[in-house]
C-alpha positions in Angstrom: 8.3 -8.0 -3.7 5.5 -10.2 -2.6 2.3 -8.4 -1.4 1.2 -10.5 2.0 -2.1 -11.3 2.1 -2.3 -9.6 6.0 -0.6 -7.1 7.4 -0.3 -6.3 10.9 -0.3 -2.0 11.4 -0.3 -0.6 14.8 -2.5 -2.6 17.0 -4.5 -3.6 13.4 -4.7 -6.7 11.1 -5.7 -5.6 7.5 -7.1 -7.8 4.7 -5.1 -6.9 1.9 -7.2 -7.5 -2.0 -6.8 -7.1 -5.1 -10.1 -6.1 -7.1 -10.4 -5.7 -10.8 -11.0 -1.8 -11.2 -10.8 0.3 -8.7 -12.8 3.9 -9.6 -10.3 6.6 -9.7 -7.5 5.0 -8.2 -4.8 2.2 -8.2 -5.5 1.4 -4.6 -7.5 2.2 -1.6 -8.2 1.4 2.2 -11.3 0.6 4.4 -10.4 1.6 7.7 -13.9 0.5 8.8 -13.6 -3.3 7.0 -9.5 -3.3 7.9 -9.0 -3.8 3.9 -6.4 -2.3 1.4 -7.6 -3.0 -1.9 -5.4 -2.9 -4.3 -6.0 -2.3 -8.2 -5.1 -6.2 -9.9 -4.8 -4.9 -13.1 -2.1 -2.4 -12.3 1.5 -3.5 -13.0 3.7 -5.0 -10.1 5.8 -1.8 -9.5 2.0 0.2 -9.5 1.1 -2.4 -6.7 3.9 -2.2 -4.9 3.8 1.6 -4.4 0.1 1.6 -3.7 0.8 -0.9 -1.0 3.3 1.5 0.7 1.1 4.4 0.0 -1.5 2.8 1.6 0.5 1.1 4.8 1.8 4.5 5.6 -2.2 5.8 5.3 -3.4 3.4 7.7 -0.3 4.4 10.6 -0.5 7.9 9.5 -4.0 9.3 8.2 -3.8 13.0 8.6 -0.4 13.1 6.4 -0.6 15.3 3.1 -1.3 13.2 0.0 2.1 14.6 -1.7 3.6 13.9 1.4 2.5 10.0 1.7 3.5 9.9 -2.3 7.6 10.8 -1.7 7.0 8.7 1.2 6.1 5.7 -0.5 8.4 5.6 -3.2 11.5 6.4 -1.1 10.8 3.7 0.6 9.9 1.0 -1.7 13.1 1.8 -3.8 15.5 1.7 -0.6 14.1 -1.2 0.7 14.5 -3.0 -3.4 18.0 -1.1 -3.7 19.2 -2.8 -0.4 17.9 -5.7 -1.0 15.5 -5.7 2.0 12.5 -7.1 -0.2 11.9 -10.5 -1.0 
């Protein structure tokens, strides 16, 4: 999968960034600057689930950590299983 360099979520365009080491985590989001930073040094896979993770943080703030986890990996490996990705 390709991680855009913009994404559109809800009425919202966010920045998306990769920065070299990101403090206790692989990704995180700016709701305030409309960024999602992502960790650059973290594998592609890594990348891609922090990008989900932090998609479905941005439509859906007040979901359970856990929650946004199982979220984020069912997602990214239906949409790659089916081909949906490109």
């Amino acid at each position: 999968m390709i991680i855009p360099k913009k994404v559109k979520i809800g009425a919202l365009w966010y920045d998306i960034g990769f920065i070299a080491d990101l403090p206790d985590a692989e990704a995180s989001l700016s709701h305030n600057q409309l960024k999602l930073y992502i960790e650059e040094i973290a594998k592609q896979g890594a990348q891609e689930l922090s990008f989900w993770h932090e998609v479905l943080h941005a439509g859906n703030g007040e979901m359970a950590e856990e929650n946004l986890d199982w979220l984020a990996h069912f997602l990214h490996a239906f949409l790659n299983e089916n081909k949906l990705l490109k």
